[in-house]
C-alpha positions as CSV (number, residue, x, y, z in Angstrom):
1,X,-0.5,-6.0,-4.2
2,X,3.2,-7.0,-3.0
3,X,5.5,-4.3,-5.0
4,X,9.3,-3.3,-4.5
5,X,12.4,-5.3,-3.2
6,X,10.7,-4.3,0.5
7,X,7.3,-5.7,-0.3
8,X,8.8,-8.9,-1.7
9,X,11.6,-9.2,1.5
10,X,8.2,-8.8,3.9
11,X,6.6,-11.4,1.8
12,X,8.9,-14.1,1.6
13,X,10.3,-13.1,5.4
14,X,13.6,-13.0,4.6
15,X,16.7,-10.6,4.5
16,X,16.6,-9.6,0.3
17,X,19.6,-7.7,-1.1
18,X,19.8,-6.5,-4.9
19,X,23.6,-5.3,-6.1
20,X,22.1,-4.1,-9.3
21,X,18.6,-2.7,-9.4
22,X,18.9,-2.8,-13.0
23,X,19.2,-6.3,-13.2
24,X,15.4,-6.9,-11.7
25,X,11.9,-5.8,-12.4
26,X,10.8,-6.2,-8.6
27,X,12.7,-2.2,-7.8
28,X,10.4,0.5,-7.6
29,X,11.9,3.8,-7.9
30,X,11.5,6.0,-4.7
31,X,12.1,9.7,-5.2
32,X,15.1,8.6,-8.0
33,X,17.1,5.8,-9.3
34,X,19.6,4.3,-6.9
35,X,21.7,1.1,-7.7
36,X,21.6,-1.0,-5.3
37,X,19.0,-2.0,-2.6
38,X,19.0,-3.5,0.8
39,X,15.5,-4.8,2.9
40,X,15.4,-6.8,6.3
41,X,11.9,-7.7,7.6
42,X,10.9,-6.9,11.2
43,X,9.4,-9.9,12.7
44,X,7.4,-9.1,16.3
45,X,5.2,-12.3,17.5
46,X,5.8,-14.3,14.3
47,X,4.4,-11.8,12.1
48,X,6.1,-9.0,9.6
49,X,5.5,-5.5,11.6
50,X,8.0,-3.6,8.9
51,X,11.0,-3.3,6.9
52,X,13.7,-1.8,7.2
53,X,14.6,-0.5,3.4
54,X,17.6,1.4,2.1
55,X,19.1,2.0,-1.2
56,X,22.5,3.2,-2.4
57,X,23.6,5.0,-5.6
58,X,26.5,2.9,-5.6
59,X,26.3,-0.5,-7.4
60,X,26.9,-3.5,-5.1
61,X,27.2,-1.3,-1.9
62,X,25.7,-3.0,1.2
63,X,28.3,-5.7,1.8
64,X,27.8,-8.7,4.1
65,X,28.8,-6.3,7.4
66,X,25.5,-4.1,6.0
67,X,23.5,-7.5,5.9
68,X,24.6,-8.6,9.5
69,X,24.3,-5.4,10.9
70,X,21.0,-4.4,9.4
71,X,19.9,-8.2,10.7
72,X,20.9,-7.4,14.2
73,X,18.7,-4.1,13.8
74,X,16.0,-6.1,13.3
75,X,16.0,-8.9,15.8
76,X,16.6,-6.0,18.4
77,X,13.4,-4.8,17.6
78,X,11.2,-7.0,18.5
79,X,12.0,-7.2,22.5
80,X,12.0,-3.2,22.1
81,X,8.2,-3.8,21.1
82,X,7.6,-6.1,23.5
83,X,8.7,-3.3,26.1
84,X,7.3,-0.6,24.8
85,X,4.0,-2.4,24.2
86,X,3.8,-3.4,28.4
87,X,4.8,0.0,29.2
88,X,1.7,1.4,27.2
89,X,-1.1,-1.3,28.4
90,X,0.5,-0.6,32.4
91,X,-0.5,3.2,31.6
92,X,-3.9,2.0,30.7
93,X,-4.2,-0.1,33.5
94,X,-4.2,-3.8,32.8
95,X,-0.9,-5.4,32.2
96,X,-0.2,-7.5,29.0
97,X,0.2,-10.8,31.5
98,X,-3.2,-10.0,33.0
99,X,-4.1,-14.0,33.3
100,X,-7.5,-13.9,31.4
101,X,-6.3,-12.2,28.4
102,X,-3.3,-14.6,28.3
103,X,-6.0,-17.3,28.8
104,X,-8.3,-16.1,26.0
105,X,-5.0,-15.9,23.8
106,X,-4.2,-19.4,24.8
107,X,-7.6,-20.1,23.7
108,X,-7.4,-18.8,20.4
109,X,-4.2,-20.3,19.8
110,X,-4.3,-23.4,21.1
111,X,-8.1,-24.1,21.2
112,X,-8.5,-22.2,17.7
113,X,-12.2,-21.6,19.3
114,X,-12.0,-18.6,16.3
115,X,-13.3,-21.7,14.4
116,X,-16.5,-21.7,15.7
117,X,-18.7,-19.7,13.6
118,X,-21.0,-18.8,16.2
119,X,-18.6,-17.4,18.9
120,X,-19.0,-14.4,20.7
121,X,-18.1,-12.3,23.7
122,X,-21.0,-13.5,25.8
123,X,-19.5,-17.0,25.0
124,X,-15.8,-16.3,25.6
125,X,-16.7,-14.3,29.0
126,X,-18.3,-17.5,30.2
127,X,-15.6,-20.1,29.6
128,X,-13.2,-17.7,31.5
129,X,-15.6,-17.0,33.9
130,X,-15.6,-13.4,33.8
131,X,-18.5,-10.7,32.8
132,X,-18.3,-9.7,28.8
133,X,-17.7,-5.7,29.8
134,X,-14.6,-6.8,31.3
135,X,-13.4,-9.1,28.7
136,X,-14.2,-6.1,26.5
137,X,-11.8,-4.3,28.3
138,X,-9.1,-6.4,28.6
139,X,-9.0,-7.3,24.6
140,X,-9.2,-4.0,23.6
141,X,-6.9,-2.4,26.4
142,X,-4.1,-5.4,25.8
143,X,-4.8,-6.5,22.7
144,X,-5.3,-2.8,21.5
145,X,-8.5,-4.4,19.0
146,X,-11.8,-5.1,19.2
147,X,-12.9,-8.6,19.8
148,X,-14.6,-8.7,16.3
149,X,-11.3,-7.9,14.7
150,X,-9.4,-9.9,16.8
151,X,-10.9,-13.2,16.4
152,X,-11.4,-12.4,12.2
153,X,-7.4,-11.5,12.1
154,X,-7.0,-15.2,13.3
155,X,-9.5,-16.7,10.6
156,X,-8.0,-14.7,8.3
157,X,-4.0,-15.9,8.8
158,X,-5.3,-19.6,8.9
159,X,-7.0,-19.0,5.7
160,X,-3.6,-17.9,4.6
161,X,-1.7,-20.5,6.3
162,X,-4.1,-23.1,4.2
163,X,-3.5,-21.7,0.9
164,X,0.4,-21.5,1.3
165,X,0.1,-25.3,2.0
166,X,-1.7,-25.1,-1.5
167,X,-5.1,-26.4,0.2
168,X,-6.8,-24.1,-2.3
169,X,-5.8,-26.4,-5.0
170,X,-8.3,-29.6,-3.3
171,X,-10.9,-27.2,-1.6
172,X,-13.1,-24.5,-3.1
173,X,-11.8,-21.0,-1.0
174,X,-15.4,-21.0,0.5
175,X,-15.2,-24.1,1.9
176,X,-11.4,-23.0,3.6
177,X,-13.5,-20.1,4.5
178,X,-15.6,-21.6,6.6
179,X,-13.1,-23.7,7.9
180,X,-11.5,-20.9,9.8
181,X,-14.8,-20.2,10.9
182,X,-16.4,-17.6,8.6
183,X,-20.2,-18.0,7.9
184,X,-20.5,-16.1,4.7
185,X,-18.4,-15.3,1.5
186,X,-18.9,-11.6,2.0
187,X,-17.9,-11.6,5.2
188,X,-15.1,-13.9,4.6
189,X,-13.9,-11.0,1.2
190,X,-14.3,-7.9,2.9
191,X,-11.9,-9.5,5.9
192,X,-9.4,-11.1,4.0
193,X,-9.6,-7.5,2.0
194,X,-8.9,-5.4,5.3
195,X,-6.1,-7.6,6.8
196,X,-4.2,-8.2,3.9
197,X,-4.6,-5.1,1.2
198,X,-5.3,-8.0,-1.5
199,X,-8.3,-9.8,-2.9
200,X,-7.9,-13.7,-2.1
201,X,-7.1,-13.9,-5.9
202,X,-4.4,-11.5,-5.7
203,X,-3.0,-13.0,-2.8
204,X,-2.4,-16.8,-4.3
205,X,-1.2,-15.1,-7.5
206,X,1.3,-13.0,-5.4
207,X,2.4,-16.5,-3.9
208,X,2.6,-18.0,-7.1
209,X,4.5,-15.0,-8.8
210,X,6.9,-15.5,-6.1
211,X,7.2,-19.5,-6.4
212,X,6.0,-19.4,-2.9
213,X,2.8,-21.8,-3.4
C-alpha cells in the first residue's frame, strides 16, 4: 500500500511538496513530527527507482530554489545509473550494448513477444539465433534477472498500464491477465504481488484514492 508524501510523489511521478504537514492525512511521521515535507521521484529507464525525501521542522521551508535543486538531483541520477550499471556488467564480462541482449530488449519492447503465453528460453535463443545457456547469461549478467522474472516484470507493467487507462472497468482482470500473456490467475496474483507490494485490488484502489484512474 502507497503511504507517506514519498509513497504518493513515487506514485503519481511527480515532484510533491507539503508546507504544512498538518494540513494533510498523506504524512507519516518518521522518527518525530516535522512541518514541512519535500519528495522528488528518481526516474531511471521510465520507471521510479527512489525518492529522494526530506522534511523540515520549519513550516513552509523548502522554497522553489529547494524544488529546483532537489529536481536537478534527481535528473542527474539517472545517467549516474546508467554509468555505474555498464561499469558493473563490463566487470562481469558482457557489456550492456552486447547486440543480442539489446535485440532481445528490442524484442520485448517492440515485439511485446512477453504476450505469448507459451514463450520460453529455448524459443527466444532461436529467434536470435544463439544457444539458450548463452541467452541465460547475457539476461541475467546485463539484465541482472532471470529470464522468468524478466519477461513477468513486463506482463506485469502492461497489466498496470491497462488498468490506469481504466480497461479494468470493460474487461474482467483475468481476461487483461492473459492479455499480457499470463496463463493462470495464480500465476498472474502472486506476480502482480511480487512486483508491486499490492494485491491487484489494492493497486486500482490506490489509483482511485489518488484520482489517478
Amino acid at each position: 500500500m502507497v503511504q507517506g508524501i514519498a509513497g504518493r510523489s513515487a506514485l503519481r511521478r511527480e515532484a510533491l511538496y507539503v508546507e504544512d504537514t498538518r494540513l494533510t492525512n498523506h504524512y507519516v511521521v518518521d522518527d518525530q513530527v516535522r512541518l514541512s515535507e519535500l519528495a522528488v521521484p528518481i526516474i531511471w529507464r521510465n520507471k521510479v527507482v527512489g525518492v529522494i525525501d526530506s522534511e523540515n521542522s520549519s513550516k513552509g521551508f523548502f522554497n522553489g530554489f529547494y524544488v529546483d535543486v532537489f529536481g536537478l538531483i534527481a535528473q542527474l541520477c539517472a545517467p549516474m545509473m546508467d554509468h555505474f550499471q555498464k561499469r558493473e556488467k563490463k566487470k562481469a564480462g558482457i557489456e550492456l550494448s552486447n547486440k543480442y541482449y539489446l535485440q532481445f530488449i528490442q524484442l520485448l519492447e517492440r515485439d511485446k513477444i512477453y504476450r505469448d503465453k507459451h514463450l520460453s528460453l529455448d524459443s527466444v535463443a532461436r529467434q536470435l539465433d544463439i544457444s539458450t545457456v548463452y541467452l541465460s547469461k547475457i539476461i541475467n549478467q546485463v539484465g541482472q534477472q532471470p529470464f522468468s522474472t524478466l519477461i513477468n516484470k513486463y506482463r506485469i507493467e502492461e497489466v498496470q498500464q491497462l488498468i490506469r487507462k481504466g480497461q479494468h472497468h470493460h474487461y474482467n482482470l483475468l481476461v487483461l491477465a492473459h492479455q499480457a500473456g499470463f496463463n493462470s490467475k495464480s500465476s498472474f496474483n502472486y506476480n502482480f504481488k511480487f512486483y508491486t507490494q499490492q494485491t491487484p485490488s489494492d493497486f486500482i484502489r490506490s489509483l482511485e484514492k489518488e484520482g489517478l484512474e
